[in-house]
C-alpha positions, 0 to 999 in steps of 0.5 A, a space after each residue: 529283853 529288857 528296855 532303857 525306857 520306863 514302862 508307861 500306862 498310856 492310852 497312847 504309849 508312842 506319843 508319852 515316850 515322845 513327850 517323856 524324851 523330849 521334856 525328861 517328865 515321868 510319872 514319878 517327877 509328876 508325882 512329886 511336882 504335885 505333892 510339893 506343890 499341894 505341900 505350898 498350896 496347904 500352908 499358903 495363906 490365900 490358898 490354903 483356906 480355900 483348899 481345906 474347906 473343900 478337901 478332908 482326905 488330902 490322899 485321893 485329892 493328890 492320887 487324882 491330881 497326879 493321875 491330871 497331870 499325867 494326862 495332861 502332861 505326858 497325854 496318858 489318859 489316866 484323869 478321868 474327871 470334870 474340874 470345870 463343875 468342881 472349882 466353879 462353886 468355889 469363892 475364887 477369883 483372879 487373884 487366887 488363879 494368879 497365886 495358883 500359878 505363882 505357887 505352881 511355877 515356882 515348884 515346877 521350876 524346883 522338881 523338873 527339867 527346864 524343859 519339863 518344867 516349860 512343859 507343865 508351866 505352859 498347860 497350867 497356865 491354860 488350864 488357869 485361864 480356863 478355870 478363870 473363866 469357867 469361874 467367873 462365868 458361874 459367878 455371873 450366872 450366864 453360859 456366855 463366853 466372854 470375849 478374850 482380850 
């Protein structure tokens, strides 16, 4: 018997076809969000540099990416990683979290739904502000967390 539904690798398979549904997400949509944005992030001036010094195999940098976004977006747990200790080295600062989700929203709002484009747009925007912190943190050599305005 065959199903309407995608078959979907999740560590939580009920929860990802609720959020699937209710957003119209799916890992091919996801898959091209991240290749279309990494595509602006690559030529864009501020960004560009930054990224091109860290990555040489652009290849598994996006399977990685997608695989984030799977399980940030339709909680598939397929990310298995740290991305706090990979971008609190780097030479960034508000402005290029700013330009990230400029660049990041604008492209969500191209490939997705309104609602999964809302969906994304919400946790990029947390996991900037997160990084940012992270980051600015690192930068001032202390483990404590500033207060949030």
């Amino acid at each position: 018997m065959s199903s309407a539904a995608p078959r979907i690798t999740s560590a939580r398979p009920e929860l990802t076809a609720d959020i699937m549904a209710r957003t119209g997400l799916d890992e091919a949509i996801l898959n091209d969000l991240v290749h279309g944005f990494y595509a602006k992030v690559r030529k864009d001036d501020m960004l560009g540099p930054i990224f091109a010094a860290q990555i040489e195999d652009w290849g598994p940098h996006l399977d990685r990416m997608v695989a984030f976004w799977s399980s940030v977006a339709l909680m598939t747990g397929r990310y298995h990683g740290a991305p706090v200790p990979a971008h609190t080295p780097l030479p960034i600062t508000p402005a290029h979290f700013d330009r990230w989700l400029a660049l990041f929203r604008q492209t969500a709002k191209e490939i997705c739904s309104p609602a999964g484009a809302a969906h994304v747009i919400a946790r990029a925007e947390r996991i900037a502000r997160s990084l940012s912190m992270a980051v600015a943190q690192a930068q001032a050599g202390t483990d404590a967390i500033p207060a949030l305005r």
